[in-house]
Backbone bond lengths (Angstrom), bond angles and torsions (degrees), N, CA, C in turn:
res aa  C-N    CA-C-N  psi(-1)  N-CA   C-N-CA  omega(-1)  CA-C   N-CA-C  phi
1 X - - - 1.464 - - 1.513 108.72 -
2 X 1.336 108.84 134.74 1.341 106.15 178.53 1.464 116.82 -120.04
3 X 1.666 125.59 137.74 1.640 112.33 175.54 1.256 106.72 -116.08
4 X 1.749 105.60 146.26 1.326 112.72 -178.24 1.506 88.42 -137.27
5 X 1.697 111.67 171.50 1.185 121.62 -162.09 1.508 92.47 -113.95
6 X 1.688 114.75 -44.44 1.164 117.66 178.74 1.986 112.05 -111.86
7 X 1.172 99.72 119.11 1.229 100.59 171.33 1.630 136.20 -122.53
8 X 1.229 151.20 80.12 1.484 151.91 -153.66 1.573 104.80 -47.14
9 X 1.100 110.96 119.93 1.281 124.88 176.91 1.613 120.83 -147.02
10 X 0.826 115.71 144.88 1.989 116.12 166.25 1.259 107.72 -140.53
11 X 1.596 102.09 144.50 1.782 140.07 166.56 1.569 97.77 -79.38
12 X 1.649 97.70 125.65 1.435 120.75 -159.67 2.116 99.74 -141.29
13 X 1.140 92.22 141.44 1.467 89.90 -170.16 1.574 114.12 -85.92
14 X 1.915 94.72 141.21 1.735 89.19 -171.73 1.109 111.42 -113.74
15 X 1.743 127.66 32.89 1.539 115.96 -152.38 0.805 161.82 30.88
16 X 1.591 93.05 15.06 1.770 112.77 173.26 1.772 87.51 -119.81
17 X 1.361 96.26 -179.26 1.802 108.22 -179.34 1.492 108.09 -80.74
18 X 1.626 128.46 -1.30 1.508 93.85 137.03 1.287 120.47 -129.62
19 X 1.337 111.22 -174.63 1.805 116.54 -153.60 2.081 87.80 -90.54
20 X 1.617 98.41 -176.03 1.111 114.40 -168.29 1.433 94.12 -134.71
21 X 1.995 105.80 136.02 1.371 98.10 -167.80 1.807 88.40 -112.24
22 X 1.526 103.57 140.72 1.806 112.40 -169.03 1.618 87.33 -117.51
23 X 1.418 92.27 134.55 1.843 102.35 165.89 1.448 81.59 -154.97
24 X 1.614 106.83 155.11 1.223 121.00 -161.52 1.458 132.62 22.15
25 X 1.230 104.14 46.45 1.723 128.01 179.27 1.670 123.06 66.46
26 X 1.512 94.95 -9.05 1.522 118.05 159.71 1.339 118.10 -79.12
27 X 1.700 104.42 145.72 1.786 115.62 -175.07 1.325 88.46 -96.14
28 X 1.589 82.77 159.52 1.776 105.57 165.21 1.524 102.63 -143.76
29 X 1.625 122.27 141.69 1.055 122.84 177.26 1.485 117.00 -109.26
30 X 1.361 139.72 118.64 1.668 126.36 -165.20 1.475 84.81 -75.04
31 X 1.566 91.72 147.60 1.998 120.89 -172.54 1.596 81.03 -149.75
32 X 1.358 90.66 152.69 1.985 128.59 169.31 1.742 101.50 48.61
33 X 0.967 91.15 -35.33 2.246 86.81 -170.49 1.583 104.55 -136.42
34 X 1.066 107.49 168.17 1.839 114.52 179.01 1.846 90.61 -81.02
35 X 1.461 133.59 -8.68 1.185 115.11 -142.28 1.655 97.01 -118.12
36 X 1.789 108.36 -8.13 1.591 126.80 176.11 1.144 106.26 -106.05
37 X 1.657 121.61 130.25 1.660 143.76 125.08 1.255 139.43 -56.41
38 X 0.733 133.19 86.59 1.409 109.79 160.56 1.275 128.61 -102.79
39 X 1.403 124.19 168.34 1.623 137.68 178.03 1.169 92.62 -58.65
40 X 1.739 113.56 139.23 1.011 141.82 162.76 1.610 118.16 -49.05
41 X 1.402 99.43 -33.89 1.569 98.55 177.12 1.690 101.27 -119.20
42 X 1.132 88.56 50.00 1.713 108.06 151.54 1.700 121.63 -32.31
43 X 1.862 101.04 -62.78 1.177 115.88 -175.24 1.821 120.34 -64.03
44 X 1.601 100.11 -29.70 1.566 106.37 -179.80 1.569 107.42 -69.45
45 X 1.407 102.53 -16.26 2.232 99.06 179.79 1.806 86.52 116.95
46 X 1.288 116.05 38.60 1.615 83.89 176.33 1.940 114.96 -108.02
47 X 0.718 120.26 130.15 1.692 119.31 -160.66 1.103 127.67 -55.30
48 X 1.602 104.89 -26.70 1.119 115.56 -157.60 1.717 129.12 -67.42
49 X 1.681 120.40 152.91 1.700 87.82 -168.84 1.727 65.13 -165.42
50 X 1.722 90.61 179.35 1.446 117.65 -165.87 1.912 103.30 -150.49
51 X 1.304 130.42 111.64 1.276 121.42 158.91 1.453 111.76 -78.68
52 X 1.227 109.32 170.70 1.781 111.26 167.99 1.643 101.10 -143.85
53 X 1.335 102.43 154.86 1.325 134.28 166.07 1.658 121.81 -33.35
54 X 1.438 116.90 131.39 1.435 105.61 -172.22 1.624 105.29 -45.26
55 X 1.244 117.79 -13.81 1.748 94.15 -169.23 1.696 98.97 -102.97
56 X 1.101 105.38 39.06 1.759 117.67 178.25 1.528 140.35 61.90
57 X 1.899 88.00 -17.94 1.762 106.64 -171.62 1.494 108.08 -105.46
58 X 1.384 133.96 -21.91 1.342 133.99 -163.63 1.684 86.03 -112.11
59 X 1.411 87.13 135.11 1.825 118.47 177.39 1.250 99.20 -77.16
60 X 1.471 117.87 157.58 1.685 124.35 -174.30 1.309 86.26 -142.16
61 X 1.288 131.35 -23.82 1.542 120.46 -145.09 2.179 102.46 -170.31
62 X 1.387 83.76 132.68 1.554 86.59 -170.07 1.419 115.48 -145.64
63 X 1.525 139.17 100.84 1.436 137.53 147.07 1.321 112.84 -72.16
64 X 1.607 94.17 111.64 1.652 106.69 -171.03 1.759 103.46 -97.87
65 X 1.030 133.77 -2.51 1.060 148.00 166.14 1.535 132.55 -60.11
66 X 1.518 115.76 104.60 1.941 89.94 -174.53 1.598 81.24 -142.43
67 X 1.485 100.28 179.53 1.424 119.86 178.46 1.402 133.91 -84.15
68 X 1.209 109.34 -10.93 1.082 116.73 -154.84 1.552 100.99 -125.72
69 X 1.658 122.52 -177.58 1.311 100.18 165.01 1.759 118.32 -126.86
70 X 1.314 126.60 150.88 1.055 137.23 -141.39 2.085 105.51 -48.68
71 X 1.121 109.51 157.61 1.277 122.73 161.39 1.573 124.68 -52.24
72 X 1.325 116.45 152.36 1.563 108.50 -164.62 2.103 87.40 -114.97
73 X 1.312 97.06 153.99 1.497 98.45 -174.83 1.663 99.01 -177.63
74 X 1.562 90.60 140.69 1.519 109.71 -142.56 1.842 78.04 -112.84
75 X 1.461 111.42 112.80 1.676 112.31 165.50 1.541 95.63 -93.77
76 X 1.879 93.40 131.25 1.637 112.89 175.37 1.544 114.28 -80.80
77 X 1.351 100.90 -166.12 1.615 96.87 -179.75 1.686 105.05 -91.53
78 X 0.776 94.88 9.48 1.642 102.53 -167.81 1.929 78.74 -105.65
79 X 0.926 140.06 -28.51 1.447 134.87 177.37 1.732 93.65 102.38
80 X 0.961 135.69 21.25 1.674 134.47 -171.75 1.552 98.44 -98.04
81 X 1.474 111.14 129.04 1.446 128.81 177.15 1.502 104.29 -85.26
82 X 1.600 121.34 103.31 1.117 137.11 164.42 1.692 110.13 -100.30
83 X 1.809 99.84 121.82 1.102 118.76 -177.13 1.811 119.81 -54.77
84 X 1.310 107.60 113.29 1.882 91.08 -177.38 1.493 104.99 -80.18
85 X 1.171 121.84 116.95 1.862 119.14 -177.19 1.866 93.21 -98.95
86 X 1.195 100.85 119.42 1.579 120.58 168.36 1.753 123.50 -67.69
87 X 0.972 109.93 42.65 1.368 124.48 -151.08 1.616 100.80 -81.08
88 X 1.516 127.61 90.93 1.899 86.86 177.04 1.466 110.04 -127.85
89 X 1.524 84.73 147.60 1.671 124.13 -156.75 1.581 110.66 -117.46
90 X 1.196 99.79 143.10 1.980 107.11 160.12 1.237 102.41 -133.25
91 X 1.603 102.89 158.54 1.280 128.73 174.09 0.845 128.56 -99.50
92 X 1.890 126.64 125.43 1.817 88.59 -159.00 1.766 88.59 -144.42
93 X 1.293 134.51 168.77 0.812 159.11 -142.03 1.478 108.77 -70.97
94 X 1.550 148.95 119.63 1.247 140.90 -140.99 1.742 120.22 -132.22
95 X 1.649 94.69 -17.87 1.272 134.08 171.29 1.651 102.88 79.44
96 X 1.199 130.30 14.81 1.682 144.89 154.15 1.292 114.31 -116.81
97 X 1.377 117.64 -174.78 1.533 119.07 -145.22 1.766 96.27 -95.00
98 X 1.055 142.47 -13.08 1.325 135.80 156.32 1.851 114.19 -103.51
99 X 1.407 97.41 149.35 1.925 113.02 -164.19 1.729 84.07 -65.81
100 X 1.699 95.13 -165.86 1.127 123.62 151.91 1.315 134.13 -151.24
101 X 1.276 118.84 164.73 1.485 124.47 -150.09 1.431 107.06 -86.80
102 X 1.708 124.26 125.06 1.815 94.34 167.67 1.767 81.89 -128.25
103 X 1.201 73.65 145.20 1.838 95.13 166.15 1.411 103.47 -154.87
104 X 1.847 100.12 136.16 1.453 90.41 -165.08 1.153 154.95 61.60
105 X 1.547 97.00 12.25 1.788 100.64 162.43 1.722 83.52 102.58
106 X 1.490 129.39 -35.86 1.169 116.27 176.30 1.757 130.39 -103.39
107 X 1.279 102.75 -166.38 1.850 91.85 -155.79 1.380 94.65 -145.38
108 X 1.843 114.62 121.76 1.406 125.78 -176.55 1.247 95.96 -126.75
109 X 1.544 107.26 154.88 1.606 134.43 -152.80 1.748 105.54 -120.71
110 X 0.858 132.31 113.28 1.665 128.40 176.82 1.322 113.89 -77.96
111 X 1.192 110.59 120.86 1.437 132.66 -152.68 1.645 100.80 -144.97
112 X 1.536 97.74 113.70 1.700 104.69 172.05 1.257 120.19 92.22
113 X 1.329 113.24 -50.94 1.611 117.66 179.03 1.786 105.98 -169.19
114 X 1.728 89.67 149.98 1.633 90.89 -169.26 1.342 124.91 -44.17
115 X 1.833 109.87 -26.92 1.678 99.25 -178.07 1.449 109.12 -107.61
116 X 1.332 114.99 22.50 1.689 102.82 145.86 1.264 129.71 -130.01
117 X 1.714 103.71 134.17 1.113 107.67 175.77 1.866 138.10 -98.61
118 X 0.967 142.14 -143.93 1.686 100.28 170.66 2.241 72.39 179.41
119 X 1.541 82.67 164.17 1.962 83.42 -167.29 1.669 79.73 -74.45
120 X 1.408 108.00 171.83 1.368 137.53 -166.61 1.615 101.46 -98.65
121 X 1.712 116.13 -23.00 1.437 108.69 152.99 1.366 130.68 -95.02
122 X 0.953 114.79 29.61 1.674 129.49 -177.35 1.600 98.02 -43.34
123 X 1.567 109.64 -63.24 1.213 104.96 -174.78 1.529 139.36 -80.37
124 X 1.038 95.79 -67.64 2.096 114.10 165.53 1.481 92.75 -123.47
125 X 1.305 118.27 -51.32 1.901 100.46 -138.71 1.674 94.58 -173.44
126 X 1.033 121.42 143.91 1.830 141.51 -174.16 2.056 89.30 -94.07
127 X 0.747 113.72 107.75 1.748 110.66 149.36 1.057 115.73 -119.63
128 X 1.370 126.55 -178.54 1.192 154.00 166.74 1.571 118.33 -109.76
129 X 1.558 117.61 168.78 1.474 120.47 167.08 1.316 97.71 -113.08
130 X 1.196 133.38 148.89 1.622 132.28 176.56 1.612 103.89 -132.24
131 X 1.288 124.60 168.97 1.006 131.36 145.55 1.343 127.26 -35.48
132 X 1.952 133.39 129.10 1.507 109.41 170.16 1.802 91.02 -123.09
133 X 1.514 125.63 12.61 1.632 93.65 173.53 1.633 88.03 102.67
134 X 1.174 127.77 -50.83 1.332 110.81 176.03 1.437 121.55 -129.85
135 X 1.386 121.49 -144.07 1.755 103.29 -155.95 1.174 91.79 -81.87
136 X 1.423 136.13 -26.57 1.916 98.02 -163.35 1.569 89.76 -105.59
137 X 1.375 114.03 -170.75 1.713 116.70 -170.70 1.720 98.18 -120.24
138 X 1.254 98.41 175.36 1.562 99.13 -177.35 1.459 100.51 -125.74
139 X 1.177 106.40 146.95 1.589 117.27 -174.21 1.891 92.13 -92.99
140 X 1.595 104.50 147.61 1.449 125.99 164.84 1.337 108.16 -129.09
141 X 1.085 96.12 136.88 1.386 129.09 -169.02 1.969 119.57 -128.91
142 X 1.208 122.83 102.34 1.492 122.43 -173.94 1.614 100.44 58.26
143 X 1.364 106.55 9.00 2.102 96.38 176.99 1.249 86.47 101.90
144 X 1.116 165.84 33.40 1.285 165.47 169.85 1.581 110.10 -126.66
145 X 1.652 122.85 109.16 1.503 100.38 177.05 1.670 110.44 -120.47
146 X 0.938 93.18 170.31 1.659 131.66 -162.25 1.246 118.98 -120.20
147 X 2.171 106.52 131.12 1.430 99.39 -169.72 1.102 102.66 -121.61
148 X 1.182 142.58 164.90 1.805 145.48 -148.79 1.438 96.34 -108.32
149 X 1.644 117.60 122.87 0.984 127.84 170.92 1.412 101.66 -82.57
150 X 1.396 119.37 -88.45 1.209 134.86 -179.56 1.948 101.94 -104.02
151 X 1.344 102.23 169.48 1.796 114.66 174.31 1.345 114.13 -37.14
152 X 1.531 114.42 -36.93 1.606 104.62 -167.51 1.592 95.48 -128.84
153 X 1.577 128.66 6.82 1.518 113.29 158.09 1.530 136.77 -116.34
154 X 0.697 142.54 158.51 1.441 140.40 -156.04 1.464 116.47 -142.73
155 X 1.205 112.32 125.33 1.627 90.57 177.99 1.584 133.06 -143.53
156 X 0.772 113.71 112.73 1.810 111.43 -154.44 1.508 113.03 -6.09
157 X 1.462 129.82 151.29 1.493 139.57 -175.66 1.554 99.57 -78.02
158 X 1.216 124.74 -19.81 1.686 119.85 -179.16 1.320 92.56 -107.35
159 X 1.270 140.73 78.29 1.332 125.13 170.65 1.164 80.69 -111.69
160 X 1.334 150.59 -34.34 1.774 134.55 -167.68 1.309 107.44 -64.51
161 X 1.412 117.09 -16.65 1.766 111.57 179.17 1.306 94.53 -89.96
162 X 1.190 135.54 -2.68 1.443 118.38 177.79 1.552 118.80 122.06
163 X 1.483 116.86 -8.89 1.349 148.93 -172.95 1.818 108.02 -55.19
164 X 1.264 118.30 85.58 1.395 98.99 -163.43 1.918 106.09 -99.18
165 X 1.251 113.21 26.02 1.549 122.77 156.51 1.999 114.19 -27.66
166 X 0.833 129.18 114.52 1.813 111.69 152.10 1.778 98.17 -175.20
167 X 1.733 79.98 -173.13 1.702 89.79 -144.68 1.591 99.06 -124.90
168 X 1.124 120.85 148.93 1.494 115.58 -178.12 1.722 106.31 -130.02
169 X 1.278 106.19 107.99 1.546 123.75 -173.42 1.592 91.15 -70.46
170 X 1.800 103.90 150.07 1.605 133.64 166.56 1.614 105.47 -51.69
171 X 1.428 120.90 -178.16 1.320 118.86 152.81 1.336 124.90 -62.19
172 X 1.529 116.71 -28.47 1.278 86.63 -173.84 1.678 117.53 -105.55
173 X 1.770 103.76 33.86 1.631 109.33 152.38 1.496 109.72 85.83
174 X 1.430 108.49 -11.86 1.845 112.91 159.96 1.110 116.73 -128.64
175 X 1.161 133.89 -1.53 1.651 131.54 -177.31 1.758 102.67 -94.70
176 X 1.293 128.47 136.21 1.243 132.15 -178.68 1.530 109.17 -81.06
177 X 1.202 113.22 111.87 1.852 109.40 176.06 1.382 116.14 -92.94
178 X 1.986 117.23 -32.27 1.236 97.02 168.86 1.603 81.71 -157.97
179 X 1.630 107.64 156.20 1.169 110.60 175.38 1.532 97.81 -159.94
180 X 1.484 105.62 140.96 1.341 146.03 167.42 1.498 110.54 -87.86
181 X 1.067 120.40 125.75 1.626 139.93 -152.54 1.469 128.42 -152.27
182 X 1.386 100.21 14.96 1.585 109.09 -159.51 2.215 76.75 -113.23
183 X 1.059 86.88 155.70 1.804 97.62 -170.23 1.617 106.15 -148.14
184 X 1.142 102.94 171.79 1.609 102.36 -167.18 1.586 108.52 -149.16
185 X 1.403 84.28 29.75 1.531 118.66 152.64 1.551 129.15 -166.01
186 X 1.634 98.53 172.84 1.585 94.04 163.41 1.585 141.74 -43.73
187 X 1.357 125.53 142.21 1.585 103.07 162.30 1.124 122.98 -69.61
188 X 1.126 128.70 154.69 1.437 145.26 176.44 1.789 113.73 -53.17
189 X 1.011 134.74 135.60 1.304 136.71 166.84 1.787 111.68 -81.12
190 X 1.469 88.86 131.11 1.411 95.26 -176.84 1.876 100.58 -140.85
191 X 1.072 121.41 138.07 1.601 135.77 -175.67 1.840 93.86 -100.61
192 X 1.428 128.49 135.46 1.180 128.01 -161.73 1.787 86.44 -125.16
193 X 1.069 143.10 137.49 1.448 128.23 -174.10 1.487 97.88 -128.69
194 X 1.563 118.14 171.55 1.365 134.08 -148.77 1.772 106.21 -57.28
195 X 1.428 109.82 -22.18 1.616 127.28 -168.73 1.819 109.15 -71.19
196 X 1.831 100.83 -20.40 1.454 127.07 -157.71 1.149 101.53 64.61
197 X 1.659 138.37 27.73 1.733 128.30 144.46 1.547 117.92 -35.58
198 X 1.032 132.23 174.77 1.054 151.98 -155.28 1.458 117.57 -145.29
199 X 1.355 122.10 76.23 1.913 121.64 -154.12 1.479 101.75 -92.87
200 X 1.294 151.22 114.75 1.161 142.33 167.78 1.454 92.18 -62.60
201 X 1.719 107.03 140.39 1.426 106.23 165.28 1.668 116.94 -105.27
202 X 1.215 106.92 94.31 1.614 94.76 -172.38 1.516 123.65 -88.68
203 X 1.909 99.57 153.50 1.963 85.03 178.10 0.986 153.60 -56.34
204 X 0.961 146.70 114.70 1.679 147.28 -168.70 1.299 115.50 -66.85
205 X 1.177 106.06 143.86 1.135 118.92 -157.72 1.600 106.26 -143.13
206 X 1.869 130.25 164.27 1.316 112.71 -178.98 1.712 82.64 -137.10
207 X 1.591 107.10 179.06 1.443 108.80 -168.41 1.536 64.04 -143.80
208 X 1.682 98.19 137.36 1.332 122.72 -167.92 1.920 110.63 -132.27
209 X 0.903 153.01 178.23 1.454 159.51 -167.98 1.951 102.12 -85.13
210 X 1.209 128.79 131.45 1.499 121.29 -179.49 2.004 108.51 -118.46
211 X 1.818 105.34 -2.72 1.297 107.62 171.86 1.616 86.66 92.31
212 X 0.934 156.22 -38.68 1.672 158.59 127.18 1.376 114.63 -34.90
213 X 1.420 75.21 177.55 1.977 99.81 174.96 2.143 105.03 -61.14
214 X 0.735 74.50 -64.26 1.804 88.73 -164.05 1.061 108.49 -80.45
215 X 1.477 112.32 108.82 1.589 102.71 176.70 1.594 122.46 -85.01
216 X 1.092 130.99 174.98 1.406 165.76 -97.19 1.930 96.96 -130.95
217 X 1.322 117.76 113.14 1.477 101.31 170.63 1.779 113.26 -96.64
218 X 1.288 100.83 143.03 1.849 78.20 -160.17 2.400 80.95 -118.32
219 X 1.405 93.30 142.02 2.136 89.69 -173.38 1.773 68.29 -134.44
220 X 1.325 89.68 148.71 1.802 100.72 154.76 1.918 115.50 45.17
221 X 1.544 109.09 29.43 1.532 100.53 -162.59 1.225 138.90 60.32
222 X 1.611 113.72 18.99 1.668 125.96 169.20 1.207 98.75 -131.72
223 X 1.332 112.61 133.44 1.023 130.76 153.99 1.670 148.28 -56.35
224 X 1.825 135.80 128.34 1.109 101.73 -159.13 2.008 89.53 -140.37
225 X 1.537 114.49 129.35 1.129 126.88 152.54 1.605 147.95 -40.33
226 X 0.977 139.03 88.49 1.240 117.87 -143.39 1.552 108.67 -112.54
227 X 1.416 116.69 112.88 1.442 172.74 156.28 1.538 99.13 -19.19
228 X 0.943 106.41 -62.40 1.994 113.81 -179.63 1.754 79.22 -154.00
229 X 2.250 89.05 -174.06 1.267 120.31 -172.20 1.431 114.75 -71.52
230 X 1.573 122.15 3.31 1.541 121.00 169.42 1.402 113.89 -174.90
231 X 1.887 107.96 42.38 1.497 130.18 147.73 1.368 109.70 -121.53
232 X 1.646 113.55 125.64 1.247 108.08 158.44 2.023 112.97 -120.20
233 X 1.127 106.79 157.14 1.668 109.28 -155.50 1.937 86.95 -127.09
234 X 1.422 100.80 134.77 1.652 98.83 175.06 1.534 117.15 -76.15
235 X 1.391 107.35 148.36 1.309 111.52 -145.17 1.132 93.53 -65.57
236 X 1.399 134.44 -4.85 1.251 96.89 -176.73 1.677 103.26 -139.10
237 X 1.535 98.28 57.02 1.556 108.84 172.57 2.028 100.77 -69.91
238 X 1.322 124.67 13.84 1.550 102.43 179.00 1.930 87.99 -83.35
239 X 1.260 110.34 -21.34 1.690 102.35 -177.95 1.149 120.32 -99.42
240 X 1.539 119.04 21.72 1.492 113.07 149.90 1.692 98.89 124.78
241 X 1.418 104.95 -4.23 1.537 88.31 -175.40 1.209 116.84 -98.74
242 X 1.756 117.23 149.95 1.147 133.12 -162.27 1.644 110.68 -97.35
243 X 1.185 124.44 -20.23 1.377 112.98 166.31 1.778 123.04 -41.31
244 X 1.578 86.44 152.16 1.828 84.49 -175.29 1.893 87.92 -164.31
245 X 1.583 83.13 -176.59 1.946 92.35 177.66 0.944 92.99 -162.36
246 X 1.782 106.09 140.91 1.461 105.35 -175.61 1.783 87.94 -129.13
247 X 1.367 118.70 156.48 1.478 127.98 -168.62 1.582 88.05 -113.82
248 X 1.660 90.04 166.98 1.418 115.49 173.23 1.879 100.40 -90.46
249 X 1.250 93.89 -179.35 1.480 103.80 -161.95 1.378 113.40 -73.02
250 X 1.792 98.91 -6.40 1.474 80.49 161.76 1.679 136.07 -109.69
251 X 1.305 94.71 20.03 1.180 113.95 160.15 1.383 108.82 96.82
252 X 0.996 134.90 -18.47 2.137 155.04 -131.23 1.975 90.37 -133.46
253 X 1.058 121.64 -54.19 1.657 136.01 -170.13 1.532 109.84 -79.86
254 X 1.341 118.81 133.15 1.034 140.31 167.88 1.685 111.61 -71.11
255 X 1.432 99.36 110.55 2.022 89.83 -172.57 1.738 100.42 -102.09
256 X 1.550 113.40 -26.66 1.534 116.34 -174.66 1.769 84.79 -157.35
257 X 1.720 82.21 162.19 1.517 104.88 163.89 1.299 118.87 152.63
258 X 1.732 85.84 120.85 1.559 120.01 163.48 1.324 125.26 -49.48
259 X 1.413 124.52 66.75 1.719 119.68 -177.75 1.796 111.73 -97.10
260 X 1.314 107.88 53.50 1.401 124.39 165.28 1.221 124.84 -90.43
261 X 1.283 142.36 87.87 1.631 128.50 -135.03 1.964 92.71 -113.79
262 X 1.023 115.65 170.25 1.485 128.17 -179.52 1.463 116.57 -115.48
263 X 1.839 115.57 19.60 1.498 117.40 -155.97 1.785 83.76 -164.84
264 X 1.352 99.47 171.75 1.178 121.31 153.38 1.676 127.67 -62.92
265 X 0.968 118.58 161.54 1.197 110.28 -176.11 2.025 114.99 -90.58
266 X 0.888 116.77 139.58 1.613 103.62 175.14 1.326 123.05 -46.78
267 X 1.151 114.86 157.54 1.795 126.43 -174.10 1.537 100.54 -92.05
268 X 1.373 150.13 135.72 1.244 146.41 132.26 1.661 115.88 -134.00
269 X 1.639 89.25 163.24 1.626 101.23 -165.11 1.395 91.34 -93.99
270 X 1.366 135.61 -179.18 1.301 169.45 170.50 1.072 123.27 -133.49
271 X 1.356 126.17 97.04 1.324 148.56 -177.97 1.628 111.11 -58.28
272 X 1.133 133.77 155.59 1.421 142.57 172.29 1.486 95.29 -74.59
273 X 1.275 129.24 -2.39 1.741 118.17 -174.63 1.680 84.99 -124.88
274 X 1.261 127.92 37.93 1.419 105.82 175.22 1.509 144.24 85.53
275 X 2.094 98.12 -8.63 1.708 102.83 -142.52 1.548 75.96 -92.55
276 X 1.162 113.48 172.11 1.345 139.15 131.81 1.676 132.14 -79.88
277 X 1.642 105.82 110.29 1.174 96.96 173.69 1.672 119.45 -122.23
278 X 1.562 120.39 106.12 1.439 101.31 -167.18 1.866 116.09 -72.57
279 X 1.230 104.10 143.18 1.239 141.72 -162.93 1.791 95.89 -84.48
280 X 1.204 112.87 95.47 1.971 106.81 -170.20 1.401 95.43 -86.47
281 X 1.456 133.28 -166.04 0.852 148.01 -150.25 1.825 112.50 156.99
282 X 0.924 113.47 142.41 1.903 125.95 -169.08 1.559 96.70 -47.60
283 X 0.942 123.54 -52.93 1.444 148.44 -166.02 1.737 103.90 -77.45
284 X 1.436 120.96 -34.78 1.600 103.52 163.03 1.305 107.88 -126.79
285 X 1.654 105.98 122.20 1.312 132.15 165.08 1.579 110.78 -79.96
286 X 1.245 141.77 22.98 1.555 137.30 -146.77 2.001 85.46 -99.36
């Protein structure tokens, strides 16, 4: 501990209602009395502290010693000590017309004015808008997406299987007021690429020989008939089964599909050239 009678110091502003006293480029914040300092990074374990003089401004007593190393601070032309905060952040792609913030593994949303930002779960939940293949987009949510009924409802993309997930937007049509998130299935696979696009990855599927004109779409080892240019019906909906596939508009893309079958799946061979040949049996007439 060292005492001095005279010591150089200055009151420096801390953005709260009281100031911050800097000697040797280190802060001190007064705690318990007008007549105690301490280091700003008090809380990290740092020792350091400063008493003052009954008349509050002259130092008596000084641990000049701390752990860490001093604060960075930018003097203006006005002579005002602006704090440099080392903060580092990227901005990254949000799928609406302003980015978003990650620092730290986490992700803030600008809200109100350019210099504030606020966490992206403030409210319910951070989503995105993504691409869905056609004109409007679908919101994702925890990996779960959502298609716009009306302006302020939303409602999971599997709700035709029965999926009763959805989300109910604020008044003003982007803020989440309440959302339902529980699903009764998997999320969807999506590939995000270097641009931060948003790729739905859909199932593959092969179109195989049916002994007819039109061949045979075969997803998951069942086979599926196709009905028009972007319904297909499982081959063997005459016995009750409800599987089907419906395409996107361009006819080639998988937009939905029911591959829940009520049977076994068909038998076929695999040719050394690739073919498909199904393998019948007494038991399938298909």
């Amino acid at each position: 501990m060292m005492k001095k009678t005279k010591v150089d110091y200055i009151l420096i502003p801390s953005g709260q209602k009281n100031h911050l006293l800097m000697l040797d480029g280190f802060t001190f914040a007064q705690m318990h009395s007008k007549r105690h300092w301490y280091c700003s990074r008090k809380k990290a374990g740092c020792k350091a502290r400063i008493k003052m003089d009954t008349d509050f401004q002259t130092i008596i007593e000084a641990v000049r010693i701390h752990t860490h190393d001093p604060p960075e601070y930018h003097i203006a032309d006005t002579g005002e000590y602006i704090f440099v905060r080392n903060y580092d952040y990227i901005l990254i792609p949000s799928g609406q017309k302003n980015k978003i913030l990650m620092l730290g593994g986490y992700t803030f949303a600008q809200v109100h004015s350019k210099r504030r930002w606020y966490c992206s779960r403030k409210k319910i939940g951070y989503y995105i808008l993504i691409p869905s293949g056609l004109k409007k987009k679908l919101l994702m949510l925890g990996g779960f997406t959502f298609a716009q009924r009306s302006n302020r409802l939303w409602y999971c993309s599997r709700s035709r299987i029965g999926c009763k997930a959805r989300i109910k937007m604020d008044v003003d049509e982007v803020t989440i007021l309440q959302a339902d998130n529980v699903h009764i299935h998997d999320p969807p696979q999506y590939h995000v690429t270097h641009n931060g696009d948003y790729v739905f990855v859909r199932t593959r599927y092969i179109l195989i020989p049916s002994g007819q004109k039109n061949k045979l779409l075969m997803l998951g080892g069942f086979t599926f008939a196709q009905s028009s240019k972007r319904y297909w019906y499982c081959s063997k909906k005459r016995l009750g089964c409800k599987a089907k596939i419906k395409m996107a508009i361009d006819e080639v893309t998988i937009l939905e599909a029911v591959n829940v079958h009520e049977h076994e799946p068909p038998q076929y061979h695999v040719t050394e050239k690739g073919e498909y040949v199904m393998i019948r049996s007494r038991d399938n007439n298909t």
